[in-house]
Backbone as CSV, one residue per row, in Angstrom:
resi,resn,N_x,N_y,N_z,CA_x,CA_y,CA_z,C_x,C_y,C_z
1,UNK,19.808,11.201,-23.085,19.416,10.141,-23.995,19.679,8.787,-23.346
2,UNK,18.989,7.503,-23.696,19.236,6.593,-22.989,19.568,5.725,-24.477
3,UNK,20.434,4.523,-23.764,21.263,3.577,-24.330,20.080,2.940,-25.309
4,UNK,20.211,2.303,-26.388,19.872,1.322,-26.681,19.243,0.429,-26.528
5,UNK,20.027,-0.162,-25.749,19.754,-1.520,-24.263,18.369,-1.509,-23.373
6,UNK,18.556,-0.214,-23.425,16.843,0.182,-22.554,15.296,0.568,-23.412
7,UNK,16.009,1.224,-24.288,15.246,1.693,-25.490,14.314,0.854,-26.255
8,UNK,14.763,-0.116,-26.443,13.673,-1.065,-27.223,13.321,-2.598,-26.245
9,UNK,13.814,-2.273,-25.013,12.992,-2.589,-23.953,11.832,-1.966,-23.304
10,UNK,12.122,-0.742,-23.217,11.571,-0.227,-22.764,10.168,0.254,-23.729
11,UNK,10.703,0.450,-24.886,9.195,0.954,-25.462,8.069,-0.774,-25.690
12,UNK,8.930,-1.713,-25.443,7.815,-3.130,-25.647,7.517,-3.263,-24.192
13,UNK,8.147,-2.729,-23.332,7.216,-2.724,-22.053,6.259,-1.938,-21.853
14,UNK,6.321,-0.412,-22.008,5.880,0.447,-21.993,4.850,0.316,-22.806
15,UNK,4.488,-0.326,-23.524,3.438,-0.194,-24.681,2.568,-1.224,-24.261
16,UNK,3.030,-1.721,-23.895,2.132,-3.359,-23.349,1.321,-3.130,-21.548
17,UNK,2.333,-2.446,-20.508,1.998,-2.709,-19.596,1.646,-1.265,-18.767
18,UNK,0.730,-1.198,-17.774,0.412,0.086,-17.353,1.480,0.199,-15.657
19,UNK,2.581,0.494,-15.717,3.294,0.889,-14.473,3.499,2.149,-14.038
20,UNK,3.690,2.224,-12.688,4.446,3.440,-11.777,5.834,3.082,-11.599
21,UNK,6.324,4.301,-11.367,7.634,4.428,-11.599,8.730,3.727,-10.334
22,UNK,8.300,3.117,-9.514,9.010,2.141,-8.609,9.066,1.147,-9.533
23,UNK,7.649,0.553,-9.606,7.096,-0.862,-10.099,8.476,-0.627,-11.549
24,UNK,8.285,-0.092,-12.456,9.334,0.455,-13.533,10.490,-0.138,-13.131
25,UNK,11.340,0.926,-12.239,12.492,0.702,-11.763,12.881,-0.941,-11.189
26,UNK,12.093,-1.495,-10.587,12.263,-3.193,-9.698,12.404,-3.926,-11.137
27,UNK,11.356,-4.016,-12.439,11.514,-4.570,-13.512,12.665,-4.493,-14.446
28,UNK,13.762,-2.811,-14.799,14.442,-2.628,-15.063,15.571,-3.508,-14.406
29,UNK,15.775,-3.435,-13.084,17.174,-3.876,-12.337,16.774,-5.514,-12.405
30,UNK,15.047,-6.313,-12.901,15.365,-7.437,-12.964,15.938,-8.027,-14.050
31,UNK,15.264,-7.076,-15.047,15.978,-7.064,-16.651,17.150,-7.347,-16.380
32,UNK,18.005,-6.224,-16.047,19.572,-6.338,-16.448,20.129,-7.530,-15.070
33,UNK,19.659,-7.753,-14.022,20.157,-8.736,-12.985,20.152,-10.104,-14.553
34,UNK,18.682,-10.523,-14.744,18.364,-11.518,-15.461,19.592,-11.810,-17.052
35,UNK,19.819,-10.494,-17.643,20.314,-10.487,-18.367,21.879,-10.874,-18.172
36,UNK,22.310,-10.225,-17.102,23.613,-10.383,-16.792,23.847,-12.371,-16.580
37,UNK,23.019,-12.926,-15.572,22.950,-14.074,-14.950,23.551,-15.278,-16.244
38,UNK,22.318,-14.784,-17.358,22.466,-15.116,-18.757,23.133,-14.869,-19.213
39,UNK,24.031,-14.401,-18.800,25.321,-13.483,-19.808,25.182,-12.830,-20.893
40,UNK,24.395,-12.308,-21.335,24.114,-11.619,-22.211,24.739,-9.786,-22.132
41,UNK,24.854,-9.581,-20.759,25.771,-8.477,-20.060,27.023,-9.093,-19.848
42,UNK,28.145,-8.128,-19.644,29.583,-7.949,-18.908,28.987,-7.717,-17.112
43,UNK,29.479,-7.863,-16.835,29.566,-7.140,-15.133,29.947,-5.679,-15.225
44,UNK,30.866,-5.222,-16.313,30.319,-3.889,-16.019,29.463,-3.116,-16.773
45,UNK,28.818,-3.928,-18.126,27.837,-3.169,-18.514,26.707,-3.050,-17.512
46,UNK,26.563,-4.241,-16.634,25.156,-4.379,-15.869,25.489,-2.912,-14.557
47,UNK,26.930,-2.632,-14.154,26.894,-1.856,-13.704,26.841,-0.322,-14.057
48,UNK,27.008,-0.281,-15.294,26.683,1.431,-16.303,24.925,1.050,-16.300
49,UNK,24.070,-0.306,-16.296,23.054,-0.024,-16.681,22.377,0.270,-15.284
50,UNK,22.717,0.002,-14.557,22.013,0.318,-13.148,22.100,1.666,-12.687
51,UNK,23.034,2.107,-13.012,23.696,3.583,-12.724,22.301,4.522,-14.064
52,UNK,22.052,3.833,-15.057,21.372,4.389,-15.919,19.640,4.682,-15.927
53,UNK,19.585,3.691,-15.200,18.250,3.474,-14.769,17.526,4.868,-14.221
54,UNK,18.036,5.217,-13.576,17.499,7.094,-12.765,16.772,7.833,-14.224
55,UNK,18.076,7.834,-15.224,17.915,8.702,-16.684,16.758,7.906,-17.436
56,UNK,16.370,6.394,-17.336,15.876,6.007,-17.972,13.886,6.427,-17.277
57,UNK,14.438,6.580,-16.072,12.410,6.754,-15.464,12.591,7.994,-15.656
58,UNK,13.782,8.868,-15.646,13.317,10.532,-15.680,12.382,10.774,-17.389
59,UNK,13.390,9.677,-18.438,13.119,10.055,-19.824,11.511,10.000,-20.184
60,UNK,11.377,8.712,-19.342,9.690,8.175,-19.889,8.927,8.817,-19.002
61,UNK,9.103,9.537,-17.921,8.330,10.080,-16.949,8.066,11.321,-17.446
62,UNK,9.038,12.246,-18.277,8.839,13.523,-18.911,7.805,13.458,-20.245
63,UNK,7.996,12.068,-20.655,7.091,11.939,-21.893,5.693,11.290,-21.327
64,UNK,5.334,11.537,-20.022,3.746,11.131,-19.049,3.197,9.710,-19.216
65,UNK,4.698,8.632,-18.561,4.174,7.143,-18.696,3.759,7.361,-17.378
66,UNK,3.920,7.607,-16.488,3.865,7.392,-14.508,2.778,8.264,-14.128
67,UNK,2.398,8.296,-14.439,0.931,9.650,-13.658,0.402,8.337,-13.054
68,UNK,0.978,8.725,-11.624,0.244,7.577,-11.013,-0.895,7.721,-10.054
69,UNK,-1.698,8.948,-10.286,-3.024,9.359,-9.790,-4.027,8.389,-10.821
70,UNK,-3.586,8.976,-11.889,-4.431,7.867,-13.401,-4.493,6.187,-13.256
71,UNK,-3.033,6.198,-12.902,-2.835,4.289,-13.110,-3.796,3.861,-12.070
72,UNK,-3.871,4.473,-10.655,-4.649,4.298,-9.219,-5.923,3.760,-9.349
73,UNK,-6.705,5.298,-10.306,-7.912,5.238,-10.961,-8.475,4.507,-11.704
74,UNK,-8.169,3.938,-12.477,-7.669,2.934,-13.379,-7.856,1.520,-12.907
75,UNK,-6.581,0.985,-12.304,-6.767,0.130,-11.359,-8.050,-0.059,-10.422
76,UNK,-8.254,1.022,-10.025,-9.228,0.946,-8.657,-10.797,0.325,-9.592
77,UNK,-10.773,1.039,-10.754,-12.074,0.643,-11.449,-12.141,-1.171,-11.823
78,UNK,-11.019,-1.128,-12.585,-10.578,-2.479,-12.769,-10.923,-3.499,-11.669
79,UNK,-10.902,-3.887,-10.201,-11.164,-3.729,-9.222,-12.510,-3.892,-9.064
80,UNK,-13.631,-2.935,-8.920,-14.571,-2.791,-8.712,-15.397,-3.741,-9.772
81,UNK,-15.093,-3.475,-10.620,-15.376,-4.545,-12.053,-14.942,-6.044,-11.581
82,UNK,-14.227,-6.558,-10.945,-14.059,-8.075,-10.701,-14.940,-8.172,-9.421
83,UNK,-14.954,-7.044,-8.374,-15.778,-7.370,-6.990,-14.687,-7.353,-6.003
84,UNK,-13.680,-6.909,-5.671,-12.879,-6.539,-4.857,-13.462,-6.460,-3.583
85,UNK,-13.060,-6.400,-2.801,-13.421,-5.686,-1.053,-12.603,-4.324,-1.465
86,UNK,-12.791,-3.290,-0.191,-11.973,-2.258,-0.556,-10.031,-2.755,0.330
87,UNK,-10.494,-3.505,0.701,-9.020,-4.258,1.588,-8.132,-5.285,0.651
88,UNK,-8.763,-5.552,-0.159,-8.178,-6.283,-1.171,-7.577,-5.317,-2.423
89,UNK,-8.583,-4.391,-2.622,-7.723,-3.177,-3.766,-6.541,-2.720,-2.893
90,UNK,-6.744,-2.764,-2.033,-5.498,-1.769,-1.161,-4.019,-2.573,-0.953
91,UNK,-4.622,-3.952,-0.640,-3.405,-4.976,-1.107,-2.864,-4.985,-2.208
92,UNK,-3.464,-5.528,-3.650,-2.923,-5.060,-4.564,-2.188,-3.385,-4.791
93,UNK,-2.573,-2.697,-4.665,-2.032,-1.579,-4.771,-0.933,-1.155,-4.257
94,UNK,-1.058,-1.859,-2.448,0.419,-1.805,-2.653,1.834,-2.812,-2.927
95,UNK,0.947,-3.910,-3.262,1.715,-4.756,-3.822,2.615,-4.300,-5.178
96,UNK,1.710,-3.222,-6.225,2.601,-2.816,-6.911,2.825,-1.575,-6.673
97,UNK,3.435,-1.322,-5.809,4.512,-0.352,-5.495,3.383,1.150,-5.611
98,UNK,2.234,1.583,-5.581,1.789,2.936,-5.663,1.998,3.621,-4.212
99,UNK,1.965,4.669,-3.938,2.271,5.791,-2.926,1.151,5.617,-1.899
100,UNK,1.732,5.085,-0.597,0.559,4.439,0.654,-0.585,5.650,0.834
101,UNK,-0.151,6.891,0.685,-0.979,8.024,1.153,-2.152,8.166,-0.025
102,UNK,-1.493,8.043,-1.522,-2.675,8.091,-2.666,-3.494,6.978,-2.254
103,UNK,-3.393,5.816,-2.379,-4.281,4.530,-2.053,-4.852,4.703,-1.242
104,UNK,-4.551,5.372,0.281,-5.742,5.800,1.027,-6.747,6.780,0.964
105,UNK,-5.981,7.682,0.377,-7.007,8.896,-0.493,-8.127,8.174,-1.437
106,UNK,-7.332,7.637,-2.325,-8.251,7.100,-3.422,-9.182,6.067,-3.078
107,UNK,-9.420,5.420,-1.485,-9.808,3.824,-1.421,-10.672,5.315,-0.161
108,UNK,-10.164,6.019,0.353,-11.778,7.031,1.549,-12.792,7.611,0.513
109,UNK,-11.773,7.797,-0.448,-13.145,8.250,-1.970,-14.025,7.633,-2.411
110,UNK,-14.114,6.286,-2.492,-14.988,5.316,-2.855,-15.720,5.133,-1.245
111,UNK,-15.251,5.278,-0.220,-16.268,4.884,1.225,-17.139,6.472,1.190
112,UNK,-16.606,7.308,0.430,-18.327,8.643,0.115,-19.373,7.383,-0.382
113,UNK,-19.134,6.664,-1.554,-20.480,5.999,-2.012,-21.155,4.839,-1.027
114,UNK,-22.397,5.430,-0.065,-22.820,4.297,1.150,-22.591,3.209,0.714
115,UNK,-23.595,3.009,-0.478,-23.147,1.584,-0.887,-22.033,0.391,-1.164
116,UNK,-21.173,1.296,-1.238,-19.989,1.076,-2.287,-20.067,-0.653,-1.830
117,UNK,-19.707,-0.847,-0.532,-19.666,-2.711,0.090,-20.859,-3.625,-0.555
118,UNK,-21.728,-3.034,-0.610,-22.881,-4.001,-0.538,-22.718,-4.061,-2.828
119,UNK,-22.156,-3.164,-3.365,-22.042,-3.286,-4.647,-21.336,-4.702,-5.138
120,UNK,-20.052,-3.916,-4.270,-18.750,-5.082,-4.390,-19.037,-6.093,-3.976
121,UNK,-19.722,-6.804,-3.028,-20.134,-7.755,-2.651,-20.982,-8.586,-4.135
122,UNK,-22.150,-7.633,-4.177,-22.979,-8.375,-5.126,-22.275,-8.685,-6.546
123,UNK,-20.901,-7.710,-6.950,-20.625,-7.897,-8.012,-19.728,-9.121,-7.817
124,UNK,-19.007,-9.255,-6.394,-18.198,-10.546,-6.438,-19.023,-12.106,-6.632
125,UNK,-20.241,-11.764,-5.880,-21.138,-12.981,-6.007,-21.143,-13.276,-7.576
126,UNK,-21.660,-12.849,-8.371,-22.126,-12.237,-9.572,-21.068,-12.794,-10.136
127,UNK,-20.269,-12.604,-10.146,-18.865,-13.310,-11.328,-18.384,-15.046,-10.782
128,UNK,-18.698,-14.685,-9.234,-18.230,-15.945,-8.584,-19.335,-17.205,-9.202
129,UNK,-20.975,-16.778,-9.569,-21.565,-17.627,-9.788,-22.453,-17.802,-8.411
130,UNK,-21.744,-17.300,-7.598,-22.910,-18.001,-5.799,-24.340,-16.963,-5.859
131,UNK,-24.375,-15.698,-6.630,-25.214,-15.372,-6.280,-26.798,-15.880,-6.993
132,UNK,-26.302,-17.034,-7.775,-27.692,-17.626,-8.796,-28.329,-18.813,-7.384
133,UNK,-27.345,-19.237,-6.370,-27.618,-20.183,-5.705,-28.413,-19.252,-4.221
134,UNK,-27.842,-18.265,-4.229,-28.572,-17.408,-3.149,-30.367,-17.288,-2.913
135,UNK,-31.102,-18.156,-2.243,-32.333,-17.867,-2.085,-32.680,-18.043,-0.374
136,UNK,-33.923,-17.709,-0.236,-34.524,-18.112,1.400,-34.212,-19.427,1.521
137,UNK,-34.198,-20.197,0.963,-34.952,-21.628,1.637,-33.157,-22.057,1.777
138,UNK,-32.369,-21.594,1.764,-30.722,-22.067,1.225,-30.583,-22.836,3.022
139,UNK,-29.962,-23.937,3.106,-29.273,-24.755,4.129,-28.393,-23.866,4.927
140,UNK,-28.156,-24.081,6.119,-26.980,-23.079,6.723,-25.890,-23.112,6.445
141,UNK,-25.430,-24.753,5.543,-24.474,-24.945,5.233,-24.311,-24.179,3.997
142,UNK,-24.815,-24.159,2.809,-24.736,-23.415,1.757,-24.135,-21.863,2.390
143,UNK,-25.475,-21.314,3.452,-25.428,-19.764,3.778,-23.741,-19.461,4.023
144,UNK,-23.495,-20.626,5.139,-22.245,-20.431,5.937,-21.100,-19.744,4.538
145,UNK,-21.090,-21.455,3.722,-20.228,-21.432,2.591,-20.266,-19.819,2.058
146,UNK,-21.418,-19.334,1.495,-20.749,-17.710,0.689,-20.683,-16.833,1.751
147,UNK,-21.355,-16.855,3.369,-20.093,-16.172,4.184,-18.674,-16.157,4.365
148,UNK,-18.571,-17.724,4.364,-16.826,-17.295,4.606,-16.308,-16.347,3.365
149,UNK,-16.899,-16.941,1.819,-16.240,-17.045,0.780,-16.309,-15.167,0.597
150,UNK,-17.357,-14.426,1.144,-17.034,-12.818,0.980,-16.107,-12.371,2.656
151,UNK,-16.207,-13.049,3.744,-14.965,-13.079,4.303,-13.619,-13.154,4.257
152,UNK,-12.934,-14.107,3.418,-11.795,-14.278,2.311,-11.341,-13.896,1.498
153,UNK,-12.679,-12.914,0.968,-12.222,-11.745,-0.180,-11.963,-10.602,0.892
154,UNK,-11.659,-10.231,2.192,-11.619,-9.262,2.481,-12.988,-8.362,2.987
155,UNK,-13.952,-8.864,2.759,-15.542,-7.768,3.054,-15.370,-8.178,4.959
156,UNK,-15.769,-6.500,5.612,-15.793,-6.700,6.553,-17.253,-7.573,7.726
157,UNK,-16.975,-8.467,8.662,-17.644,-9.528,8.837,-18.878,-8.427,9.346
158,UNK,-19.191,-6.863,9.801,-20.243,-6.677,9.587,-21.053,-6.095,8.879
159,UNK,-20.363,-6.424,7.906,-21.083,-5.266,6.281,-21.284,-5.909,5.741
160,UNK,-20.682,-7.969,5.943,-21.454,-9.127,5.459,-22.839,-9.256,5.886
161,UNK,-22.569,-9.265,7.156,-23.920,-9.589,7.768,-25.221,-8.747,7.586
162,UNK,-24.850,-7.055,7.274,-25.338,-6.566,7.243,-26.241,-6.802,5.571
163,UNK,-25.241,-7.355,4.476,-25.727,-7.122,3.383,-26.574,-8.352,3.168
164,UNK,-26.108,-9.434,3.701,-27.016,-10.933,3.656,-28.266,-10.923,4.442
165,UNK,-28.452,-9.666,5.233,-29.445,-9.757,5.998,-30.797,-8.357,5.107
166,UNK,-29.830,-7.542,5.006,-30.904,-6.740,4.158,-31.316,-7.075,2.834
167,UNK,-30.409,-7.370,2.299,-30.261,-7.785,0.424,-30.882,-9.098,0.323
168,UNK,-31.168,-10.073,1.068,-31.228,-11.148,0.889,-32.502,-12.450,1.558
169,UNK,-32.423,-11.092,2.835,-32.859,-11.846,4.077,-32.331,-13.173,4.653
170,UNK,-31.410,-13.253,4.642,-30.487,-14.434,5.341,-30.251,-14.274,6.662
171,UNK,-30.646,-14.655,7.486,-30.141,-15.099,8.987,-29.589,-15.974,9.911
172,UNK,-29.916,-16.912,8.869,-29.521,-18.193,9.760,-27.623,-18.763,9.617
173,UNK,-26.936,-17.785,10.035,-25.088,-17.900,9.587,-24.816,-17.763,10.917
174,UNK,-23.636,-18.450,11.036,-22.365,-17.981,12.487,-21.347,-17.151,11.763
């Protein structure tokens, strides 16, 4: 059973936010660091709660908060929906703490779909707004500008070229 202390922390986190069980654990020990700082802890409650923390990811992990094949999936869609590169999902991902070997599994799964770059691309244009300005007659300066700008998101410089040149007919870029 877990304390109290964690308990109705934990279910207003848990209810609100979608984590894996590292990401979990770093938030817990900032909780009680934060709490202690504030004094709102003893020094040795903060040390029974750290010691507690193990019992507290085993409790919510048995009741299926961490399936972190799902959260991946999830994420990864989330992702695709804003226009990601696939180098940029992979940053995030492991920025929050998911398992380096799933993220590569899950990020060679999406390179089955040929397209998958030239999607993400158009969907980043697409939210960014550049792709209403995209036509033939566009200045090199304009062209240049949404090269770098899918360069910066991560798209590789020849799957740019490749997509501004088929999708678009654009040629005239360095």
């Amino acid at each position: 059973m877990i304390s109290k202390y964690f308990e109705k922390y934990c279910t207003f986190y848990l209810s609100r936010y979608w984590v894996n069980k590292k990401k979990f654990e770093n938030i817990l020990k900032s909780k009680i660091s934060k709490d202690f700082f504030q004094k709102k802890i003893s020094l040795d409650q903060k040390t029974k709660y750290l010691k507690e923390i193990i019992n507290v990811i085993v409790f919510y992990e048995k009741k299926g908060f961490f399936e972190e094949e799902k959260l991946i999936e999830f994420k990864i869609e989330n992702f695709k929906k804003k226009g990601y590169s696939m180098e940029k999902m992979k940053v995030f991902l492991k920025k929050n703490l998911f398992d380096e070997e799933l993220i590569n599994l899950k990020v060679e799964n999406l390179k089955l779909d040929i397209e998958i770059e030239d999607k993400l691309m158009e969907k980043y244009l697409t939210k960014s707004g550049l792709l209403k300005e995209i036509n033939i007659n566009m200045d090199k300066d304009k062209i240049n500008k949404i090269f770098r700008k899918l360069l910066s998101q991560g798209f590789k410089y020849n799957e740019i070229v490749k997509y501004l040149r088929e999708k678009h007919n654009l040629y005239d870029f360095n």
